[in-house]
N, C-alpha and C positions, 0 to 999 in steps of 0.2 A: 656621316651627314651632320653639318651642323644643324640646331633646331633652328624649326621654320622656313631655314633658309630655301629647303628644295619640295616645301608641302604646298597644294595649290586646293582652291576652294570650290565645289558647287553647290553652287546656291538653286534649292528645287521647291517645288510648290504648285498649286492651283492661281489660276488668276485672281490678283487680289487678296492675296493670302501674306505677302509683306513682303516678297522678296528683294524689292528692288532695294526696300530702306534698309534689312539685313544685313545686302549686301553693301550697302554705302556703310554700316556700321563696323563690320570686320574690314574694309579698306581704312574707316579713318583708325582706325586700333593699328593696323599696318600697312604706316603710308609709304614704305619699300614695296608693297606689292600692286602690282595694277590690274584694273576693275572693267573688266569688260559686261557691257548691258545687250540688251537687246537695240538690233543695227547698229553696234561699231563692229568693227572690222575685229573678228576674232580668231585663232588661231583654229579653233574647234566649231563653231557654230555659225552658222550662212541665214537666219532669221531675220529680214525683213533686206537683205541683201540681195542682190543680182547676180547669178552666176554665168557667166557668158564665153562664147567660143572668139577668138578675134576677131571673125566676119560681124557676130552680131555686135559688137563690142564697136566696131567701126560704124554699123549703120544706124547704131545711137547719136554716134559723135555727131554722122551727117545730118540726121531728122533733125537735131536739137544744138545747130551751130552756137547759137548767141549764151550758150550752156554750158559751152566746151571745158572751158576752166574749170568751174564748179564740178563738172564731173569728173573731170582728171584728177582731180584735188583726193577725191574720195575714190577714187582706183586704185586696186593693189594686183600685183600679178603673181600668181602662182602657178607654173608651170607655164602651161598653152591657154591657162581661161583666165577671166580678168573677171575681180570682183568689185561692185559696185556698189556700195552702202547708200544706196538711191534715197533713205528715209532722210540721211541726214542734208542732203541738198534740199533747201528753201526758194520754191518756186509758186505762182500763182498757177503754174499750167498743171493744173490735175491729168491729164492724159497724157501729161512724162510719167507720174508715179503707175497708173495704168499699165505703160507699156514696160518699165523696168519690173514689175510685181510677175508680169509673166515669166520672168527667167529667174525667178526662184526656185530651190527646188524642191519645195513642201505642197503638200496639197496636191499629189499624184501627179505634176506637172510633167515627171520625169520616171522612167522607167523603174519600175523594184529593183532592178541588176544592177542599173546605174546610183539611185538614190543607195542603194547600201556600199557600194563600192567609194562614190562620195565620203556619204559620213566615216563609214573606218577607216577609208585611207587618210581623211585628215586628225583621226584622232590619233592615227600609229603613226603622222609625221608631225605630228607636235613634239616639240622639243626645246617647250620654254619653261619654269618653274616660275613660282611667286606669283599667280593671277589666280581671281577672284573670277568664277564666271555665272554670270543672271542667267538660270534656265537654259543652259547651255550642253545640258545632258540629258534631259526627258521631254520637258513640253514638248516642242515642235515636233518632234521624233517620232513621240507617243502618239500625239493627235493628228498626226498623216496616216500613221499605222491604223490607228481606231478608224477615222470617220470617212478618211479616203479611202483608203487601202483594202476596210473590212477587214482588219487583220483577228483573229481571237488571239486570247493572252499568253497561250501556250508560244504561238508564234514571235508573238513583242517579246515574249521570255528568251527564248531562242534567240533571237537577235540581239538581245543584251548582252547575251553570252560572250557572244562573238566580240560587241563593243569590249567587253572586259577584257578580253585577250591582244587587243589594236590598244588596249591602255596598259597593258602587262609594262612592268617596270617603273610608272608614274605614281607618284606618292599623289594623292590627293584623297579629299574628303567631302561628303555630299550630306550636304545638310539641307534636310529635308522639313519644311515647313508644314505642319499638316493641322488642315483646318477641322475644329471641334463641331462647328456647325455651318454644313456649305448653304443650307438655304440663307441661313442671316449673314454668312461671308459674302454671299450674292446679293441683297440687298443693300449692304456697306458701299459696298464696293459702286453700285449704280450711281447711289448718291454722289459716291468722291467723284466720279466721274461724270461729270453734268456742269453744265455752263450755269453760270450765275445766277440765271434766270429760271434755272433748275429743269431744262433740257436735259433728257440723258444721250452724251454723246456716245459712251462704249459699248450701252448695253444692247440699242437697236442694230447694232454690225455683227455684235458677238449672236445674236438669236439668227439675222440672215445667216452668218457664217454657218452655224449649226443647222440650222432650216434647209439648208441647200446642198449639204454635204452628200455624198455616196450613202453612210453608214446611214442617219435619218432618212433620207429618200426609198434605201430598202425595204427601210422597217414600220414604213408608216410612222416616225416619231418627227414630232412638231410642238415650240412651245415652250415656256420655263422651263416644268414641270419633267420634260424631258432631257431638257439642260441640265437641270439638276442632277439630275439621276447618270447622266453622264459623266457630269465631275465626281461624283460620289465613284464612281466606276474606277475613273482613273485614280484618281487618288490610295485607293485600295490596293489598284495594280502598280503604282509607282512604289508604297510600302513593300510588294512583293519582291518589287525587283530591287532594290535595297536588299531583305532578307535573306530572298535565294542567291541573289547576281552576285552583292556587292556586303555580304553580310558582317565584314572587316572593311568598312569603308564610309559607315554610315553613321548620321546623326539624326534622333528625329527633335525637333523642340513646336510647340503648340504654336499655331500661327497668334503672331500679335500678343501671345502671354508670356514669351520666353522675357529674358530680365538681362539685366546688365550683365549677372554674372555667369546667366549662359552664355553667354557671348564672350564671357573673359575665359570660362574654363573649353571650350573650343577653341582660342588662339593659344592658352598657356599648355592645353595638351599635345599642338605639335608644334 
């Protein structure tokens, strides 16, 4: 194997914990490899994507004629389904993004036999080296399992497992961002995220999102304070699954404190 040439990256973390600039850091260090984020079109990860059969796939085309192009543009076909990077298409009509968001298949949308059958069959038909990928191995994965699904950790453990084996023979490595303090990462993060007039835009969807889920609605949990305690949750279980899963695989560096030359001795090690 020449070095570098056939290692590929995940990039992991809580929201707001830095991933995306991370990840824009080890691409510009190596601009032979390409960087997939959250909604492009990725070889492993279907996150803010449309997965669609070509019946539904055609009755998009029709509903939303004067669109045609723009959505064709951002269609890739894999197999029988066609996927639809709906985020990146720029339209005033909010009830396209609406009805593309249903054929996701996160957020219980989609059966457990199907959604696991999904993610590992595209992770065991990957077959490209050199990519960089934004949360493209636990968030969405983990937070369908937690808050939809009710899954316990033994179970998300379990399914790692499996993940591990649908990547058997892939060189890659998961660098796991992990935050020192989720409550003041949470308040960071509101800020950055707020229109200029100091609206917070993320933080009132990310409390609905949480507020309205399965796992919340079971348990009586509503609130920050329950949010918090949430990502404190996950983040423990993502460390596990690193340890048990992936325990020859992984990197942990401090969200936001890591330095130049963490980031140089992670590209100079593979």
């Amino acid at each position: 194997m020449k070095r570098g040439i056939c290692m590929n990256y995940f990039v992991e973390g809580l929201q707001g914990s830095g991933k995306s600039s991370l990840a824009r850091m080890i691409a510009e260090k190596k601009p032979e490899y390409v960087l997939k984020q959250e909604g492009d079109y990725s070889p492993v990860e279907l996150a803010w994507c449309a997965y669609l059969n070509e019946d539904q796939y055609q009755k998009i085309l029709k509903k939303y004629p004067e669109m045609r192009k723009e959505i064709e543009e951002k269609t890739y076909a894999e197999g029988e389904k066609k996927i639809v990077c709906y985020t990146k298409i720029r339209t005033d009509n909010h009830g396209f993004y609406q009805d593309l968001e249903q054929y996701e298949i996160y957020n219980n949308r989609v059966s457990w036999e199907e959604f696991q059958d999904i993610v590992l069959s595209r992770y065991r038909n990957w077959n490209q080296d050199g990519m960089i990928f934004e949360c493209s191995l636990f968030q969405n994965t983990v937070e369908d399992m937690i808050l939809f699904r009710n899954a316990l950790d033994d179970e998300i453990v379990a399914f790692y497992r499996k993940v591990r084996e649908a990547l058997e023979g892939k060189e890659y490595r998961i660098v796991l961002l992990k935050a020192e303090d989720v409550r003041g990462n949470l308040a960071v993060i509101r800020k950055e995220r707020s229109d200029e007039q100091g609206n917070e835009l993320w933080f009132p969807m990310m409390m609905q999102y949480f507020n309205e889920c399965p796992h919340a609605k079971a348990r009586g949990l509503e609130g920050e304070e329950a949010l918090i305690r949430h990502f404190i949750h996950r983040q423990e279980l993502e460390l596990k699954l690193c340890e048990e899963v992936f325990p020859d695989k992984y990197i942990v560096l401090t969200s936001k404190k890591y330095t130049e030359k963490d980031i140089q001795n992670i590209i100079n090690e593979y």
